[in-house]
C-alpha positions as CSV (number, residue, x, y, z in Angstrom):
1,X,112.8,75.7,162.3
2,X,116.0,78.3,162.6
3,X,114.5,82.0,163.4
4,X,118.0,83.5,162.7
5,X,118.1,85.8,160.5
6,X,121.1,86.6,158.2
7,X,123.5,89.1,158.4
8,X,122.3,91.1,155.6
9,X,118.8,91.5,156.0
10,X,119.9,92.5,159.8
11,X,121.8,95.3,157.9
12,X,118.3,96.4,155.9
13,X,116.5,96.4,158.8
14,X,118.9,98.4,161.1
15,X,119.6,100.5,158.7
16,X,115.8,101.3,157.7
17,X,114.9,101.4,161.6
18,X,117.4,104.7,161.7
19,X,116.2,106.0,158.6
20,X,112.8,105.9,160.4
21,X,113.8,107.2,163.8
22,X,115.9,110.0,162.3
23,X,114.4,111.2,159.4
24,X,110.5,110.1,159.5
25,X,109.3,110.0,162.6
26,X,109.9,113.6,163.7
27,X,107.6,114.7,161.1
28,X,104.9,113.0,162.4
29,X,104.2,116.3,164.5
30,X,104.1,118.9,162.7
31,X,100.7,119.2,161.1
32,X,102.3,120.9,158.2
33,X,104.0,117.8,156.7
34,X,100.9,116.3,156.0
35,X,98.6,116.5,152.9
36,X,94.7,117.3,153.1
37,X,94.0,113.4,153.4
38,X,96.0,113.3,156.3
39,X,99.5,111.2,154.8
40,X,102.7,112.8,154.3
41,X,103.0,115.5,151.9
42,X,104.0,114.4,147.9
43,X,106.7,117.0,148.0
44,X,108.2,116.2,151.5
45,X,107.9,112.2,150.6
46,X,109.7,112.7,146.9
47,X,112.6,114.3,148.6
48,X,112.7,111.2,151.7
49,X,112.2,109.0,148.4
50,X,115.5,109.8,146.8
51,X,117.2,110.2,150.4
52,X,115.8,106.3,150.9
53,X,117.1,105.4,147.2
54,X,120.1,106.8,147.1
55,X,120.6,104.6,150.1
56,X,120.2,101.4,148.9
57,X,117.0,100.9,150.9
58,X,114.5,100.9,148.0
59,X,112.5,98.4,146.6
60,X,113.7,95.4,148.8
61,X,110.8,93.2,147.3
62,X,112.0,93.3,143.7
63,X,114.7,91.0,142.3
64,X,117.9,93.2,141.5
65,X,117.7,92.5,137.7
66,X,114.4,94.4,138.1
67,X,115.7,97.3,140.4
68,X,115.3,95.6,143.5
69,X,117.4,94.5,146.7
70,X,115.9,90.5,146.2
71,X,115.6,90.2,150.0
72,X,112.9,87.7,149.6
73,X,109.6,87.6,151.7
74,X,111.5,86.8,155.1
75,X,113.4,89.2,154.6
76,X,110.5,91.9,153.3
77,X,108.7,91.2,156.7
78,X,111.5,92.1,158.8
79,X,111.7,95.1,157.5
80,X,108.5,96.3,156.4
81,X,107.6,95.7,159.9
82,X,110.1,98.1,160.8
83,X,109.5,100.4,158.2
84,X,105.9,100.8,159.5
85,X,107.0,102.2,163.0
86,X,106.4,105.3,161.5
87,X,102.4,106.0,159.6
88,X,105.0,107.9,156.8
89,X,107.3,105.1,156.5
90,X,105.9,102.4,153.7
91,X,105.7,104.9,151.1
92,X,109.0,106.6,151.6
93,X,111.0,102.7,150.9
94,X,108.6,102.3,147.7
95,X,107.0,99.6,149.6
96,X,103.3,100.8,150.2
97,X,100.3,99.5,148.7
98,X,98.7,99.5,146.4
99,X,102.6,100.1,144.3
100,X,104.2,97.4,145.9
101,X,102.0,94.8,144.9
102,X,101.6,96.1,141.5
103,X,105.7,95.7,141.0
104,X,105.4,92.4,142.9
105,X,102.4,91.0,140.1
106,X,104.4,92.8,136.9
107,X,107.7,91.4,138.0
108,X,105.9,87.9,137.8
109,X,103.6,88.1,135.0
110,X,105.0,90.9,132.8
111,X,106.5,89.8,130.0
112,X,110.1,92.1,129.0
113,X,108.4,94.9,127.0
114,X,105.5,95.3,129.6
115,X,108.2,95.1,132.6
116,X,110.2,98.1,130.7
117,X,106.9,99.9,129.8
118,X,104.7,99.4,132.9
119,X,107.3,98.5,135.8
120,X,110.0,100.1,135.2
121,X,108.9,103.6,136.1
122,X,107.5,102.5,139.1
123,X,110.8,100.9,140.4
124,X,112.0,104.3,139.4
125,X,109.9,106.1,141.3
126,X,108.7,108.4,138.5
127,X,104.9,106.9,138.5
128,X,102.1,105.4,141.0
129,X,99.8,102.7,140.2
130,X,96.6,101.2,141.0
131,X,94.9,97.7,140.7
132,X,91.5,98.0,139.7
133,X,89.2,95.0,140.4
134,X,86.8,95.4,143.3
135,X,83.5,96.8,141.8
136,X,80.0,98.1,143.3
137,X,77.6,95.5,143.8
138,X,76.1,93.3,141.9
139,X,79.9,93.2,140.2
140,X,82.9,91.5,142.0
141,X,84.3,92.4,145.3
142,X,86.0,89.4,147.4
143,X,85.0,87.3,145.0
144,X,86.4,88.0,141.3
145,X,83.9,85.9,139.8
146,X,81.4,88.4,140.0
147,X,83.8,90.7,138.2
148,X,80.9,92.6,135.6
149,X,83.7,95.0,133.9
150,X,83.8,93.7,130.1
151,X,86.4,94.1,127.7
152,X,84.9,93.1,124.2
153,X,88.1,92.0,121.7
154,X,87.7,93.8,118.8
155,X,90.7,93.3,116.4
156,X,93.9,93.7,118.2
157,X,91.8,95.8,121.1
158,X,89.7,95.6,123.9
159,X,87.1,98.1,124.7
160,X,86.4,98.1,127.9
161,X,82.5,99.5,129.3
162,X,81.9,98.9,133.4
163,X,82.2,100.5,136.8
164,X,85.2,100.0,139.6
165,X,85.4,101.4,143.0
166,X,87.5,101.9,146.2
167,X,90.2,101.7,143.6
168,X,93.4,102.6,146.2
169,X,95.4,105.5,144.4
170,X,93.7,105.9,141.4
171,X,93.8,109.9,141.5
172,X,97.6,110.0,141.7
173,X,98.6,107.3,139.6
174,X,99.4,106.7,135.7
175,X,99.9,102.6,135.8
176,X,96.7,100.8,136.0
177,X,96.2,97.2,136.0
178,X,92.5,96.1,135.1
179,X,90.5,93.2,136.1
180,X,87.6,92.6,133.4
181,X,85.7,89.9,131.7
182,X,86.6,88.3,128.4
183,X,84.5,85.8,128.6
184,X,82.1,83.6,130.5
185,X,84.0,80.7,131.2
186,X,83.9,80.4,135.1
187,X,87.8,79.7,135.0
188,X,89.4,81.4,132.4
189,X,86.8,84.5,131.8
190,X,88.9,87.1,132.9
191,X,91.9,88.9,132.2
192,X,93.9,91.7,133.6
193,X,95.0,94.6,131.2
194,X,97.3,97.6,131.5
195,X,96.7,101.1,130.7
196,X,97.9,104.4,131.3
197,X,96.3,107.4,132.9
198,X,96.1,110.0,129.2
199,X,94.1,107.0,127.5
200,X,90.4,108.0,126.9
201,X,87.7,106.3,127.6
202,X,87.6,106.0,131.2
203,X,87.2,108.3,134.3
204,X,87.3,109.1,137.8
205,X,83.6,109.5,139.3
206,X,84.8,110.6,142.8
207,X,87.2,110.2,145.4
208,X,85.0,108.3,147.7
209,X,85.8,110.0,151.4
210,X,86.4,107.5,154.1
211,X,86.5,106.7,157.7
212,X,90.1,107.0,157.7
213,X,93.4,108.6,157.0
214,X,93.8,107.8,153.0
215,X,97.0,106.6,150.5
216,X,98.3,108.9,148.4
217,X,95.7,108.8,145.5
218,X,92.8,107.8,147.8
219,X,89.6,105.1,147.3
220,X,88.3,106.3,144.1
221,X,85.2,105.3,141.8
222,X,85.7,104.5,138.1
223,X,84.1,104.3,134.9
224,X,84.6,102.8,131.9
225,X,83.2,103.8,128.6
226,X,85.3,102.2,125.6
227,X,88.9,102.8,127.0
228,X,90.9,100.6,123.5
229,X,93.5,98.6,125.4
230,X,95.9,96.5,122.3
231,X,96.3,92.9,123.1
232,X,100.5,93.5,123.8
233,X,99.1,95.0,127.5
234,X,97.2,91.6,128.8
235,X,99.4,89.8,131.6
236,X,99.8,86.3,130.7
237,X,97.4,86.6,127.9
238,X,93.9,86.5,127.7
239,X,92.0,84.4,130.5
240,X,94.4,84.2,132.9
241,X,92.9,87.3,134.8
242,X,92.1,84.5,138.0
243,X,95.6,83.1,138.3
244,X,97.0,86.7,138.1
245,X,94.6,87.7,140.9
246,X,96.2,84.8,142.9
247,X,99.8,85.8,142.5
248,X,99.5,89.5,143.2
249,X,96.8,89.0,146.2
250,X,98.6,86.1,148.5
251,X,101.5,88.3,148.5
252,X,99.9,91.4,149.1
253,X,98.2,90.3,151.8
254,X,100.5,89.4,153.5
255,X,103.0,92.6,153.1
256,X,99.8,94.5,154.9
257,X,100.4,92.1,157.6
258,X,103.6,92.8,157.9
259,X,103.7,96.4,158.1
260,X,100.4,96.3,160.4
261,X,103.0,94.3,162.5
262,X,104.7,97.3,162.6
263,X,102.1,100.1,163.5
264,X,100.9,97.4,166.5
265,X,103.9,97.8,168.2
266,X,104.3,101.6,167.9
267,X,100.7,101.5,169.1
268,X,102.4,99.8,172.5
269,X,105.6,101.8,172.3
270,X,103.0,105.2,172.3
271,X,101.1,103.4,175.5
272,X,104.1,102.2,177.5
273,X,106.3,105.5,177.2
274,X,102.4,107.0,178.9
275,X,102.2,104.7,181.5
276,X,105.7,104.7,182.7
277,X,105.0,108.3,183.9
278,X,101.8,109.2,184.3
279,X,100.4,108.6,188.1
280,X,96.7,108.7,189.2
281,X,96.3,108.3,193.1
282,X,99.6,107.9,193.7
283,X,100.5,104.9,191.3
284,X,101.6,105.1,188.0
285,X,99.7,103.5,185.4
286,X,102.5,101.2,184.7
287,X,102.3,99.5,188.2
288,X,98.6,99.1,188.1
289,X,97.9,95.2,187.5
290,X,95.2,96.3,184.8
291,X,97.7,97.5,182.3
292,X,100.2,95.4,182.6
293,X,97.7,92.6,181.7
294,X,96.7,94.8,178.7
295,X,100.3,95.8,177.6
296,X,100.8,91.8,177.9
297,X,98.3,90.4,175.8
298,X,99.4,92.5,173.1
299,X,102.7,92.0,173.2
300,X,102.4,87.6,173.1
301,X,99.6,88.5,170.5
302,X,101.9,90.9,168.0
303,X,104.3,87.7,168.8
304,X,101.9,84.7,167.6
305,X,101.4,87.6,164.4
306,X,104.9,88.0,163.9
307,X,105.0,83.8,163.8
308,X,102.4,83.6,161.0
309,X,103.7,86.1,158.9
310,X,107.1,84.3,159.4
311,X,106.0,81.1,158.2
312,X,103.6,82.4,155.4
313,X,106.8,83.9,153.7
314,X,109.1,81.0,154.5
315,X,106.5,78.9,152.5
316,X,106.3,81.7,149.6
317,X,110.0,81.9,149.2
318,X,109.9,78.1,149.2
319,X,107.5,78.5,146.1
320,X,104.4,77.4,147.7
321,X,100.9,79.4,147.6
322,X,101.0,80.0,151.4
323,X,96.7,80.4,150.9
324,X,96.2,79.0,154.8
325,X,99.0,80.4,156.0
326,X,98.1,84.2,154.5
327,X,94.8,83.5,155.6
328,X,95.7,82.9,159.5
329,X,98.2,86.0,159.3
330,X,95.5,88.3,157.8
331,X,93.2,87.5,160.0
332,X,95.0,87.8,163.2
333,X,96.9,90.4,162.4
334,X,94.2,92.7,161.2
335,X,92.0,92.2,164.4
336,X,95.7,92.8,166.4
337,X,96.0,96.2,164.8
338,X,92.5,97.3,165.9
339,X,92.9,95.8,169.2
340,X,96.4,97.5,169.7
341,X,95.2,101.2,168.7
342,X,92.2,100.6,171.4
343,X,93.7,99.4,174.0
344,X,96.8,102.5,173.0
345,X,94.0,105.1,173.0
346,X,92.4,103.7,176.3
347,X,95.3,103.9,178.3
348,X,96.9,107.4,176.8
349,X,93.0,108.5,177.8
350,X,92.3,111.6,176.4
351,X,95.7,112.3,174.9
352,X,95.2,109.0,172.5
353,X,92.0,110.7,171.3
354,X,93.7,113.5,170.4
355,X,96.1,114.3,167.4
356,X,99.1,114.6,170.4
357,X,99.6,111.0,168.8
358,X,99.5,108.7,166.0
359,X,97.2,106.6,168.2
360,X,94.1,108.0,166.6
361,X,95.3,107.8,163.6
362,X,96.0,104.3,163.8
363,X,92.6,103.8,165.5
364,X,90.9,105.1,162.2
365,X,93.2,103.2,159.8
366,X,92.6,99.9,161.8
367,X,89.3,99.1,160.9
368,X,89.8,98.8,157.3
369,X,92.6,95.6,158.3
370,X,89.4,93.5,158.6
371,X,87.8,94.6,155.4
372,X,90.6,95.0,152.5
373,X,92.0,92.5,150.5
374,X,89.2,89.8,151.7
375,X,87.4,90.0,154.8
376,X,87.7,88.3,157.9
377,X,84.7,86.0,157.2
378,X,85.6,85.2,154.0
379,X,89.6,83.9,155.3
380,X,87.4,82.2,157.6
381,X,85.5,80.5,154.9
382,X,88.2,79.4,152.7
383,X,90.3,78.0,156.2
384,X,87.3,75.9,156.7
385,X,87.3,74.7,152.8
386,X,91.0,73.6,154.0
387,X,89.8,72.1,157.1
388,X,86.8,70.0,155.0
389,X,89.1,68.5,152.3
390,X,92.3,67.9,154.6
391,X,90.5,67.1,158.3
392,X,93.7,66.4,160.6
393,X,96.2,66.9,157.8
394,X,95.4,70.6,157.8
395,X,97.8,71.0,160.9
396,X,100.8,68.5,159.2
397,X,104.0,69.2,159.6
398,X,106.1,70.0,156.2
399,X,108.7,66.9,156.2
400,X,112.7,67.6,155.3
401,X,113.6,66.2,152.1
């Protein structure tokens, strides 16, 4: 397997690594620059936005014909890892959730008219989305089938009646894509449907607070009550909600991995640049065997991630579904992330509980990695599922053709 990486994606990724050292990171300090949920401000990220764009280093998951830089997922993670060295940086690339893997799903399910109508003004910048599936319980959460939300064809329209929640950026965006039941057919009973933000029949309930700094547009709670949706504005057509699920979410998975990539190693770029100068009775932290053991295991650990990511989007961009493979890197990678913000805040002490850093921040983000897009338990569950119907072959080697 060759690791090297070509020319040009080395040229995206340097080039975005400066954009993030000059222009994002300083900002980090000044309390000013962030919004009441504690992300960068709109106004301040617009203006990075078109500084970013005009740049060329916009939208590298797309394929040009679609506004794009068509780097492909090996190329994505190298740099969204190194877009996320910064808690700004996803967002001011147009690479953040939950946009990026909106573009990602309407690039390859949208038909023309739905790419110009409901893509297009994302690539451009001029609009936010949101994916609304996950619902309070009994309704669907990490598994779709549960999914309660009805849209009842009626002519040429769907009215839609049902409840949705933790619905990432809902408050700032116009682009929604909606995951509801058509039917009861355990395979092909639902279906995912666009609408825009002015259409009645819907509304937010709240902006749920959380543990955590939030996206721009935050975790909100949604209901519907007989939002018309026409029939032009189902991806795929009606029934293929599931397999639309499947696309977006591998994907998206995955892209959190690779910017949590990222955030892990600022986490031991904050705790090194600590240890190599403070001292406590006479020794500096960085020559006390304790932390170098701690600063070790996390940097062979944000390695093995790095590895999984790598050869989940090898097999994407080969056209495979990469299911174990996005399973193994979500799973390690979101339990790396926590584990890299606490061992960052235990050695900064004090400091790393403070707002000095980005540690804490970090340290409240992290816990969520082991909850969104499919808990740890249930990756574990559907690796096992692998395990049962392959037994040794789960571990085979793909053979050169």
């Amino acid at each position: 397997m060759d690791f090297h990486i070509s020319p040009r994606i080395e040229d995206y990724r340097s080039r975005i690594a400066a954009f993030v050292e000059e222009k994002i990171l300083p900002l980090e300090a000044d309390r000013a620059n962030y919004d009441a949920h504690e992300n960068i401000r709109l106004d301040l990220a617009d203006k990075l936005r078109a500084e970013a764009r005009a740049q060329g280093l916009w939208c590298l998951q797309l394929k040009p014909e679609n506004g794009g830089q068509g780097l492909g997922k090996m190329g994505m993670a190298v740099c969204y890892e190194a877009m996320n060295r910064s808690i700004f940086g996803p967002v001011i690339f147009n690479s953040a959730a939950p946009d990026d893997g909106n573009m990602m799903v309407l690039e390859a399910c949208g038909t023309q008219a739905q790419k110009k109508r409901w893509l297009e003004p994302i690539v451009q910048g001029k609009v936010r989305s949101a994916f609304a599936m996950t619902e309070p319980h009994p309704g669907g959460g990490s598994d779709p089938g549960m999914i309660m939300t009805r849209a009842e064809k009626r002519g040429d329209k769907y009215i839609v009646s049902g409840r949705k929640w933790f619905i990432t950026g809902a408050e700032e965006a116009e682009h929604f894509i909606l995951m509801a039941r058509t039917s009861d057919d355990p395979r092909h009973g639902l279906s995912a449907l666009l609408f825009h933000r002015d259409q009645p029949g819907w509304t937010i309930e709240r902006r749920i607070e959380i543990m955590g700094p939030e996206e721009h547009g935050g975790h909100c709670e949604i209901t519907f009550d007989g939002i018309e949706i026409p029939e032009s504005e189902v991806l795929l057509g009606e029934g293929q909600g599931l397999k639309v699920t499947q696309i977006r979410l591998g994907p998206a998975r995955l892209t959190h991995c690779m910017r949590w990539l990222g955030l892990s190693k600022r986490c031991v770029e904050i705790a090194r640049a600590y240890a190599s100068t403070r001292t406590g009775f006479g020794v500096r932290l960085a020559d006390r065997e304790s932390i170098q053991t701690k600063l070790g295991d996390l940097a062979y650990r944000i390695e093995i991630g790095r590895l999984l990511v790598m050869k989940a989007a090898w097999e994407l961009d080969r056209g495979g579904f990469a299911r174990k493979e996005v399973s193994m890197a979500k799973i390690h990678v979101a339990n790396l992330l926590h584990d890299a913000a606490d061992t960052a805040l235990q050695i900064n002490g004090a400091r790393g509980y403070s707002k000095d850093t980005a540690i804490e921040w970090i340290y409240r983000y992290a816990r969520q990695a082991r909850l969104v897009d499919g808990a740890d338990e249930v990756h574990k569950m559907v690796l096992n599922r692998f395990l049962e119907a392959e037994s040794n072959a789960f571990w085979t080697w793909p053979v050169a053709q």
